[in-house]
N, C-alpha and C positions, 0 to 999 in steps of 0.2 A: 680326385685323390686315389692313391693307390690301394688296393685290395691288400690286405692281410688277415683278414678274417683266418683262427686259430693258428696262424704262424707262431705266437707264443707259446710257452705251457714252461715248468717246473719240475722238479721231481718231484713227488710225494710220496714214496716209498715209506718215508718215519712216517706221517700221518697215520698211512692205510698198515701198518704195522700193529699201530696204536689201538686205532679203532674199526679192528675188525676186518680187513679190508676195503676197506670205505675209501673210495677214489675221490677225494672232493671235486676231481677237475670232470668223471663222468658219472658217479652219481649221484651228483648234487645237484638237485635246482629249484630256483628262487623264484617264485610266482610275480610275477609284470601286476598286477594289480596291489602288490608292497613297497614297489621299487618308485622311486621320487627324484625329479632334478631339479634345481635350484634355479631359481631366477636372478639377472645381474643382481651385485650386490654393491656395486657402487653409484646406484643412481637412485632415485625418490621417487622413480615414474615404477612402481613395482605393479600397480595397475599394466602396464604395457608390459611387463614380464611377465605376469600371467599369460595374456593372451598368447603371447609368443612360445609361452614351454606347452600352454596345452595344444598349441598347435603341432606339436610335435609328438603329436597322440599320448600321452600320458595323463594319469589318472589322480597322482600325485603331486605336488609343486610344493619347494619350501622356498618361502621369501620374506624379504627381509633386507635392511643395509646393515653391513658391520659397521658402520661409521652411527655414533650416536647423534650427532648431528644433524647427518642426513636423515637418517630417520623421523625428525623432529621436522623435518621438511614434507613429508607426506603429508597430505588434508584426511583428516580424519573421516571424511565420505568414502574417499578412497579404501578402506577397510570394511568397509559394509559392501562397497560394490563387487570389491574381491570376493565377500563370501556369495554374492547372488550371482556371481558367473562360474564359480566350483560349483554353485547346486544346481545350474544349469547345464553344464557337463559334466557332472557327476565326480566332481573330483573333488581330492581332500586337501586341504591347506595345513601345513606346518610354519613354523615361523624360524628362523635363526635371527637369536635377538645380538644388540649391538656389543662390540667387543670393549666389557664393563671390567673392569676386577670389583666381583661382588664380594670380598675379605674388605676393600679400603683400602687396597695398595696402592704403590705410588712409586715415582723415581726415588723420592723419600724413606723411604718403608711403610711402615703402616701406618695412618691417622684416623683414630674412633669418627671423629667430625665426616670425613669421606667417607668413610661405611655409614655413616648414617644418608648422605649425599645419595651415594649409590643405593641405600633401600630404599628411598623413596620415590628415585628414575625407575627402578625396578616395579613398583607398585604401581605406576604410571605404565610401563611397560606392557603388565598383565591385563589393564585395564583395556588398554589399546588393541592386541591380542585376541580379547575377549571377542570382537568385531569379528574377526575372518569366522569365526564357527562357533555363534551366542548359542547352539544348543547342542556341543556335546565339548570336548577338552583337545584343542587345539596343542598340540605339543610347541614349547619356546623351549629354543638351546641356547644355552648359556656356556661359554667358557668357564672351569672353576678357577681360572688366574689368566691374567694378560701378559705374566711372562714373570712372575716371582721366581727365583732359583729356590730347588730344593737342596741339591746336593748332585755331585758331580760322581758318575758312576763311569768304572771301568771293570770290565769282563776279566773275570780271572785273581780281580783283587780281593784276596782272603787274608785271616788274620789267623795263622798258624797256632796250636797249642791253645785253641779258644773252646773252653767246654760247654755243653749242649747248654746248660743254665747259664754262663755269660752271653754268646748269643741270641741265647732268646731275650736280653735285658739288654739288648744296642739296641739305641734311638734314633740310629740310623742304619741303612741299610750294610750288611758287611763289606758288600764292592761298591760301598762310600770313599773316594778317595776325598772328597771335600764334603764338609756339609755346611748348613747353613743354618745358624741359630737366629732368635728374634731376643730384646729386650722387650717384656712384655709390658712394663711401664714406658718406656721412650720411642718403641716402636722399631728402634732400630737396629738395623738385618746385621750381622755379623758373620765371616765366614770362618770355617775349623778347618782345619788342614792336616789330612793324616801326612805321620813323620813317623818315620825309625831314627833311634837317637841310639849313639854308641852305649853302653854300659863302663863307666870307669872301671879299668882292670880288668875287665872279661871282653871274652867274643860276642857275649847275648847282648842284646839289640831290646832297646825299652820301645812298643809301641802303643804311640798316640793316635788312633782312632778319633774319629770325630765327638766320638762319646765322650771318652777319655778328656777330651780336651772342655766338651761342653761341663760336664762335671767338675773340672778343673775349674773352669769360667765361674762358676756359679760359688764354687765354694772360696777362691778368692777375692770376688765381690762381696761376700758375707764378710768374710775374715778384715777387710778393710771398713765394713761400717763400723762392725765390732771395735777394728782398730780407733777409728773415730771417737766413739765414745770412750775408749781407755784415755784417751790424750785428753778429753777437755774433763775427765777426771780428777786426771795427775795433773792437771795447770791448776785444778779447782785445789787442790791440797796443797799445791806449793802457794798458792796465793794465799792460802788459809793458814799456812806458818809465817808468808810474810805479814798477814797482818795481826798474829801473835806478838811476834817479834818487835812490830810498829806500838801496839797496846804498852810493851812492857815500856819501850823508850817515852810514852808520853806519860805513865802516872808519875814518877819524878819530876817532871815538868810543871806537871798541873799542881803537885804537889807546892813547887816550890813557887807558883805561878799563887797558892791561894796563903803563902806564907807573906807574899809580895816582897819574895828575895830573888826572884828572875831580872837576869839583864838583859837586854835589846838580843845578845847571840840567840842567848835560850829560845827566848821569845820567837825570835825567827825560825830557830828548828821546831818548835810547837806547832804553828801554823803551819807550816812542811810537812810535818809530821799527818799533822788533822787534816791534811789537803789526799796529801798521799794513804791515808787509812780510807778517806771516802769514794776513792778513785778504788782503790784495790775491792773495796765493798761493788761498787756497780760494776766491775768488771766482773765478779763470782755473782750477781744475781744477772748477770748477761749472757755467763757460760751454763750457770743453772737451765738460761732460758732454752740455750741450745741444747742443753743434753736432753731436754722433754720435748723437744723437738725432735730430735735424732730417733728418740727412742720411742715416737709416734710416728715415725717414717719408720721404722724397722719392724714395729707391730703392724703397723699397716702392709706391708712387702710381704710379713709371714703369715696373716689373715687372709692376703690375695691369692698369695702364690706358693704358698708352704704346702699344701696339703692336696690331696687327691680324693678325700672322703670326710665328711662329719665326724665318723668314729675317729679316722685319726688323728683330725684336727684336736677332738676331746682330750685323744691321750698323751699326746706331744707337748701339750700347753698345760696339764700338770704344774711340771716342775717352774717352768717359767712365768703362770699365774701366781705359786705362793709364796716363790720370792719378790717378786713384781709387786703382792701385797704384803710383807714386812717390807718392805722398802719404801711402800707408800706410808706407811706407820712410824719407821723408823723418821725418813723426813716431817712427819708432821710435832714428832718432838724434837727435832734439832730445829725448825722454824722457832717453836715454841720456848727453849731455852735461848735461841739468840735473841729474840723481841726482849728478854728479861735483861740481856746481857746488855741490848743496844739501849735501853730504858735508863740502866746503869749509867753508862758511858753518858749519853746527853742529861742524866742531871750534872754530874759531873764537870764535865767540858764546858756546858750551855749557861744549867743555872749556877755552877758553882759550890755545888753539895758536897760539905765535908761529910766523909765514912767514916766511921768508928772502924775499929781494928778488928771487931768482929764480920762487919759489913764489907771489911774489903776482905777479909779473909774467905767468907762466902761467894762473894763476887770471882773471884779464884778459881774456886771450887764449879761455879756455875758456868768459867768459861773453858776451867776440863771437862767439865761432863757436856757442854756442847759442841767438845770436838770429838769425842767418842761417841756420841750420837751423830755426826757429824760422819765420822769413818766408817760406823754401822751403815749406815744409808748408803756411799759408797759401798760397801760390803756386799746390799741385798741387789743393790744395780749392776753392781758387775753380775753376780749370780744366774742375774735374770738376764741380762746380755747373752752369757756364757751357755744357755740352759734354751736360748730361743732354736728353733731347728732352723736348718738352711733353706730359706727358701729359694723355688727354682726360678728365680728372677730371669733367665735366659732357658728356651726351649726351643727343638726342633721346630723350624718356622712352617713346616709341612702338618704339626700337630697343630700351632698355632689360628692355623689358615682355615681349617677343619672349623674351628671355633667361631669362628670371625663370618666364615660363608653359612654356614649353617643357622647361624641365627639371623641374617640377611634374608636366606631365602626362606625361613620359617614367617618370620615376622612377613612378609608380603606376600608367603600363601595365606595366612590369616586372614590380612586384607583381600585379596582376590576371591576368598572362600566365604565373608564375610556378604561381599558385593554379590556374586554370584554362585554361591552354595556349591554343588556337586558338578557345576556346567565350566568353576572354575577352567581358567587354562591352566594344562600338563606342565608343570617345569621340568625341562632335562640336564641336569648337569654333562657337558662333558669335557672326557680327558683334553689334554694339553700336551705339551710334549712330555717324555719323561721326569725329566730331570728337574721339572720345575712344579709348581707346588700341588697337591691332589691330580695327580696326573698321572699315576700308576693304578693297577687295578687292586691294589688294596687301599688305596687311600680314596681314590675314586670313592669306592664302595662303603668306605667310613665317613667319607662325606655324605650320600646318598639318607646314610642309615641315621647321624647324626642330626640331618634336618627332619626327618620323618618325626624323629624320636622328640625333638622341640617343637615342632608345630602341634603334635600329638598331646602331648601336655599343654598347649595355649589352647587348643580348641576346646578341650576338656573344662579347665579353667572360665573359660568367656562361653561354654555353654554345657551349664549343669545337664542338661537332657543326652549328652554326648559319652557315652561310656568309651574303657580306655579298646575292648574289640571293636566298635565301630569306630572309633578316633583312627587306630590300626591299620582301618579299609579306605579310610576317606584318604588318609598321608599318600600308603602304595599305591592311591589311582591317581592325588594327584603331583607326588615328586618321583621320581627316576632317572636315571642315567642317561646318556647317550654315549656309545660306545666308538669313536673314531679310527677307524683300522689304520689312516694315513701314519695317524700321530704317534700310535703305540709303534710304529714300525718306524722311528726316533733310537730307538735302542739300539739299531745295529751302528750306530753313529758313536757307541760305545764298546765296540767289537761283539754285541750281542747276535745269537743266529736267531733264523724264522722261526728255530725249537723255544727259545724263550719268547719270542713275540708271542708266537701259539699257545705259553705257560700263561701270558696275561691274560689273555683272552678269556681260555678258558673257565681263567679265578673269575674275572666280571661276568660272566656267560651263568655258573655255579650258583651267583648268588642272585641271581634271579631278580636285578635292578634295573634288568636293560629297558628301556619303554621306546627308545628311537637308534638308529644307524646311521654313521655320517662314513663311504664307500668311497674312498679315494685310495690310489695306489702309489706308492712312493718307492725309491731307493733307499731311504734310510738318511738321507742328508740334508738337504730341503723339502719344503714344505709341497711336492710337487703336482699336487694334486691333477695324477693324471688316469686316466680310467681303470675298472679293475683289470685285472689281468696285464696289462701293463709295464710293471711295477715287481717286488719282489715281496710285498705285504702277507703274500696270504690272504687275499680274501675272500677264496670260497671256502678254505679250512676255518677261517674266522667266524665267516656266515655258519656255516656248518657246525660248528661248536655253539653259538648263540641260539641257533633252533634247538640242538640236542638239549638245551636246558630253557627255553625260556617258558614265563609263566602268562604270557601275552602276546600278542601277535603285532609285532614293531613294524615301522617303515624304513625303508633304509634308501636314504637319499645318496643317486651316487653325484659326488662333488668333484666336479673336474672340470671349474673356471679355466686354470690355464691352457687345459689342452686346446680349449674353445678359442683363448686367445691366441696361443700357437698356430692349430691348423684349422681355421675358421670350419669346425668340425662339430656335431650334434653328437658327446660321448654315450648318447641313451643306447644305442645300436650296440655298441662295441660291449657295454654292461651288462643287455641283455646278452650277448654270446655265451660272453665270460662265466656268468651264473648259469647258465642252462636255462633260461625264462621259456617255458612253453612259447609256444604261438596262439594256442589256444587254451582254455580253461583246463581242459584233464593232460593228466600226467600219464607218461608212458607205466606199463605195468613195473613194480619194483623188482628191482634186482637188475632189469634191463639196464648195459653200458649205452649213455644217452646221446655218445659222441660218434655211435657208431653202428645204430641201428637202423635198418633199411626203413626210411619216411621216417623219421627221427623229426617230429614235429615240436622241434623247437630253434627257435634262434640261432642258436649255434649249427644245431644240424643244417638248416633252412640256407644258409651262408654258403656250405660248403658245395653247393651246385657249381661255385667256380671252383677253380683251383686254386692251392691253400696260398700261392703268390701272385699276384698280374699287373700289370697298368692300367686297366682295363681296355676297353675296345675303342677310346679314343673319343673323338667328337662326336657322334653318330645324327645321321640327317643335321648338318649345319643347315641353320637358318638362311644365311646368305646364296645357298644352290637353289630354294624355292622363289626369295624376292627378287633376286637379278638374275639369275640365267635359265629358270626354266621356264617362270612367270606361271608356272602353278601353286595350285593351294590355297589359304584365304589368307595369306598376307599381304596380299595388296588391295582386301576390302577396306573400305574405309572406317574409321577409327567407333565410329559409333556401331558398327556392325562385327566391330571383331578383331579386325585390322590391324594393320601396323602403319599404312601409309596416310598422312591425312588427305581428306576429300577436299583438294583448294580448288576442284570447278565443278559445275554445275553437272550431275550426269545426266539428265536432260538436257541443256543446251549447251554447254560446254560454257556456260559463261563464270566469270567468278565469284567466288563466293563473298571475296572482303567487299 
């Protein structure tokens, strides 16, 4: 293969601007006993992957199948053996675990059932884990999504005339051209699409934001439950005048029905009548049943999803608890007058009970006052409808996901901390591409921070002896990030430059989540996992900002499958270049440019003995000029001595051997 050792490099002029002068490309460098490469990931045999990456002098190795299947194919001996040949060359095992969505996503959207599916592989997962290094915290990475869309960003897209306080209250990013909302009851993903809309009569232009629109979403789903319960209101009142209406037509009837002055007509419109008042009664104790339906699916939506805190859930439900309770009051006397009314009506109609003039005159009286008890209760229903706040039944699917992963990976650090205390294995969450769900380094980090924050309270909970500062120590050693340089450098696929890749960076570097490194270098448009330096990623400015903050000392495995399957190539070499990896233990004195100091005893320096281009020198001593033409050397000992030729006669007697 041909020599290019530092043929590439970058500007870095903004960097070393930024900070100080600080060259990341000479002087930076990344110590060989942090740095990690990855074993195949599409076979079960990761036993032989071992042996073969530490064959290639490294000190680190992350393995692992993305396939969850394949993985299920490993013999669990296989994991105890892997840890007794790391402590026999000294080396440290990481894991990259299989490509899960730990939310409970799907082609579907989201299903509680699957996230429960997924924690419990998960649980199984760490347990498995636990085997490569039973006594200290093996780091497993985890994808935070297998490809959920967050929202669709484009470089440059701003929402003109937006003031500092509406900005900071979008729920999506402002160079959101799409976003992606969730129905949090149905699970299902919904996309917002920003739009400029004419203004009738002006030049100005109405814009719809994905906020805009999510807001809109939410508050017309309300507006139609609402509408719901109006309609089976007004069908409940207009049935309750036709069955006034029906009352009045049957006392002449029965009247003349107890005179025994009815003839067959009558008669027949009486029975009509009593068929049709019975039917119009179970049809209003049918819609009754719907609208305490309705309006227990609607309390329920504003209990789940109304509210963001206790205190405001308290004060919100005021007004719609004391209406909610005359209404309950209000109907328990209009039941209570109709039962008088209906009591009436079947002596009546059944036994045949003549009323005195006073008796029906009250009767009268009893069946106005139980339609103004009747409209009352209507009255306090609508109120309490009208007076419920909007719940946010649809939300950014990226806040949503935060929710869903977090208590996933909470709940199975439990379990893994439960089984083995402080020796638990490391979870690392990491990014994904942009644009799809916890995949940015603010959400990344709200992820991070969200499962700390719930396993902190379960441990608490399930062990009184555990205060909330040690709960605190136990989360940050055993959940953290993983920070992927490939995948953040996904943005420029949005016309982003390497000054916002470097912005991400730095925000996940800041917060001091990082516990592992996943070192591949990309273009920005596929997944191309090819060496650093490579690439347009940035990853010794990356690297470079993650030391300047971190609060732990990470590994940073460099991932560069395809280059391997490209040019049947070992990218460990080209990594260390790239980073400046010593050769040996101590570092050149500081300040020293590392790329260009005479015995620059590192990788990169060590390289440059050739020249910075060549083919190299070719085939040197072919094999074939010692075995046939000049008959020196020991290739034609025989095979058990060295050889390459076998021994088929005897060198003693020349006789043969078969």
């Amino acid at each position: 293969m041909s020599y290019y050792h530092n043929f590439y490099g970058y500007p870095t002029k903004d960097f070393e601007s930024k900070y100080g002068g600080f060259n990341p490309l000479d002087d930076f460098a990344f110590p060989g006993y942090r740095t990690a490469i990855p074993g195949g990931v599409q076979t079960a045999n990761q036993l032989a992957e071992l042996g073969n990456t530490l064959n290639q002098g490294v000190t680190n190795v992350e393995l692992g199948p993305i396939s969850a299947d394949i993985l299920e194919q490993i013999p669990r001996q296989h994991f105890g053996e892997a840890y007794r040949l790391a402590k026999l060359t000294g080396a440290n095992l990481s894991m990259h675990g299989p490509i899960i969505d730990l939310g409970g996503f799907g082609e579907q959207g989201f299903n509680e059932s699957q996230r429960i599916q997924t924690e419990t592989r998960l649980k199984s997962i760490l347990e498995r884990a636990h085997d490569f290094d039973p006594k200290g915290n093996v780091p497993v990475v985890f994808h935070t999504t297998t490809g959920t869309p967050a929202f669709e960003l484009r470089k440059g897209h701003t929402i003109h005339d937006l003031s500092d306080k509406e900005r900071k209250n979008l729920l999506f990013p402002e160079e959101a051209f799409m976003g992606v909302a969730i129905n949090q009851q149905t699970g299902q993903l919904v996309p917002l699409q920003y739009e400029e809309k004419s203004r009738f009569g002006t030049d100005k232009k109405d814009i719809f934001h994905p906020t805009n629109r999510l807001r809109s979403l939410n508050n017309t789903e309300w507006d139609q439950e609402k509408l719901k319960v109006q309609s089976s209101l007004e069908e409940i009142r207009r049935l309750s005048d036709r069955e006034q209406t029906i009352r009045a037509e049957i006392y002449p009837l029965v009247y003349a029905k107890e005179k025994r002055v009815i003839n067959s007509e009558e008669q027949a419109r009486l029975t009509e009548r009593e068929r049709d008042l019975h039917m119009i009664q179970e049809h209003i104790d049918n819609i009754n049943d719907i609208v305490k339906s309705q309006l227990s699916e609607m309390w329920t939506k504003v209990d789940r999803y109304g509210f963001e805190s206790q205190k405001e859930k308290q004060n919100k439900l005021k007004d719609p608890l004391l209406y909610y309770g005359e209404a309950s009051e209000a109907h328990n006397r209009f039941e209570e007058a109709r039962k008088k009314v209906e009591n009436y009506h079947s002596q009546i109609i059944n036994n045949g009970k003549k009323l005195s003039d006073q008796e029906v005159k009250g009767l009268m009286e009893l069946e106005k006052g139980m339609k103004e008890k009747q409209d009352e209760y209507y009255k306090f229903v609508t109120a309490a409808v009208g007076a419920f706040p909007t719940p946010q039944m649809y939300k950014p699917v990226d806040d949503f996901a935060k929710e869903k992963v977090s208590e996933t990976v909470s709940n199975a650090m439990v379990y893994a901390y439960n089984q083995f205390k402080e020796k638990a294995p490391l979870i690392a969450l990491e990014n994904y591409m942009p644009e799809l769900t916890l995949s940015r380094a603010d959400s990344l980090k709200g992820v991070v921070e969200e499962s700390r924050k719930k396993f902190e309270k379960k441990l608490m909970e399930n062990n009184k002896k555990i205060n909330e500062k040690e709960a605190k120590r136990i989360s940050e050693k055993l959940i953290g990030a993983t920070w992927d340089t490939g995948h953040i450098n996904f943005l420029r696929k949005s016309g982003y430059s390497q000054e916002d890749v470097l912005k991400e960076a730095e925000k996940i570097a800041k917060s001091k989540l990082v516990k592992h490194v996943h070192i591949n270098d990309t273009f920005g448009f596929t997944d191309s996992h090819l060496p650093p330096g490579m690439g347009n990623a940035g990853i010794n400015e990356q690297l470079a900002l993650l030391e300047k903050w971190k609060k732990d000392d990470f590994r940073a495995v460099v991932e560069a499958g395809a280059f391997v399957a490209q040019f049947k190539s070992s990218p460990h070499l080209f990594g260390m270049e790239q980073m400046n990896t010593p050769v040996y233990a101590p570092l050149l004195p500081s300040g020293e440019r590392r790329g260009f100091v005479p015995g620059d005893m590192t990788w990169r320096g060590h390289t440059d003995v050739y020249d910075p281009y060549m083919a190299g020198f070719g085939n040197i001593l072919p094999e074939v000029h010692f075995r046939e033409m000049y008959g020196a050397g020991f290739s034609s000992l025989p095979v058990e001595l060295g050889g390459q030729t076998t021994g088929d006669r005897s060198r003693f007697a020349g006789t043969p051997n078969q």
